[in-house]
C-alpha positions in Angstrom: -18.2 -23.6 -18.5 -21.0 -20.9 -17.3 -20.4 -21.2 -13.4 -23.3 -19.4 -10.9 -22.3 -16.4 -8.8 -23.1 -16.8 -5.2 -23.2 -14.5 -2.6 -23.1 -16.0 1.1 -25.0 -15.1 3.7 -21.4 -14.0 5.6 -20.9 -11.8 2.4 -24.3 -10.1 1.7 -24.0 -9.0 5.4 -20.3 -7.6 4.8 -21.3 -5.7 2.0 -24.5 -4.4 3.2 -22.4 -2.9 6.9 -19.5 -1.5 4.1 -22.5 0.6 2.1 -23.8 1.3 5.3 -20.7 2.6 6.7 -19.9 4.8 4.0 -23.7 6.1 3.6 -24.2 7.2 7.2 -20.1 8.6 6.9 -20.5 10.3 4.0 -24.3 11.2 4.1 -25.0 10.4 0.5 -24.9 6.6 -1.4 -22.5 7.7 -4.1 -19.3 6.5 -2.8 -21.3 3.1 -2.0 -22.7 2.8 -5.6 -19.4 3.1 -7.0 -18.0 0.6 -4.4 -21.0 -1.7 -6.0 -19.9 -1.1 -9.5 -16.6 -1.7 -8.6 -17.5 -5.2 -6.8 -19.5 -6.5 -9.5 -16.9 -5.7 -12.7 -14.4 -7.5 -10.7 -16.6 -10.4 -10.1 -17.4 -10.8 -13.5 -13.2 -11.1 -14.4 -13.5 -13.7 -11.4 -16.7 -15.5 -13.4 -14.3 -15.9 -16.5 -11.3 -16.4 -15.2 -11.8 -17.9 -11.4 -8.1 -18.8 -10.9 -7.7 -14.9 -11.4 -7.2 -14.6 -7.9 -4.9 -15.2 -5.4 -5.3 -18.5 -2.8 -5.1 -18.6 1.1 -2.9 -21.0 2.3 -3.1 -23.8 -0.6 -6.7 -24.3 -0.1 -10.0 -23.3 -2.8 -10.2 -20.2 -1.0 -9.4 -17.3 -3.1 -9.1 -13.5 -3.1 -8.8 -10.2 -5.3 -8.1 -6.8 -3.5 -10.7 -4.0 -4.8 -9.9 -1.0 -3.4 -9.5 -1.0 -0.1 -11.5 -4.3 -0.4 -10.2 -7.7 -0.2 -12.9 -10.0 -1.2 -12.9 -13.8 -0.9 -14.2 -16.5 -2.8 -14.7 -20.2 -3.7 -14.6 -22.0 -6.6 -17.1 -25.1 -7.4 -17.4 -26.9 -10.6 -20.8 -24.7 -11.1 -20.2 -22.2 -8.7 -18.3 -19.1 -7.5 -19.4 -18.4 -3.7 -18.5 -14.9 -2.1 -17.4 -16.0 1.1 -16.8 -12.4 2.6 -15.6 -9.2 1.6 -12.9 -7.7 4.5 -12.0 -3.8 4.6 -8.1 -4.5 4.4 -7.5 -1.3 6.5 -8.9 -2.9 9.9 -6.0 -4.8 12.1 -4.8 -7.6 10.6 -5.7 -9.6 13.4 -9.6 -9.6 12.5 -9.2 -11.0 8.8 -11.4 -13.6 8.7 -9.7 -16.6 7.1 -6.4 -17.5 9.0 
């Protein structure tokens, strides 16, 4: 079955404060690009094969670590929703799914 990739509003606003991060840190959008690349080949496993990540506490809340990245998703019957992606290296105490 062909399921949907979704990005969340909670997600698309992660991603876009990660590239802008590492744009303004680094001056140049190369290190964000290959953050992109990087996001998207491992969404595409996560298309295929969406028990390919690891689940939060029992629940339909999964996650893969990219990187530095830990990126969290749902599983539908037609879609795969990114709930949030979470820069692991911040305190634990801000991850967003408890």
């Amino acid at each position: 079955m062909v399921r949907r990739l979704i990005w969340s509003i909670t997600a698309q606003n992660s991603r876009k404060s990660i590239f802008d991060y590492w744009n303004f840190r680094n001056k140049s959008k190369i290190y964000s690009n290959k953050l992109n690349v990087l996001f998207n080949e491992n969404l595409k496993i996560v298309l295929r094969l969406p028990e390919f990540g690891n689940s939060i506490n029992n629940s339909d809340i999964k996650f893969i670590i990219i990187s530095h990245f830990e990126l969290t998703y749902k599983i539908t019957p037609t879609e795969i929703i990114v709930l949030d992606i979470w820069d692991t290296r911040q305190r634990p105490d801000n991850f967003p799914f408890k």
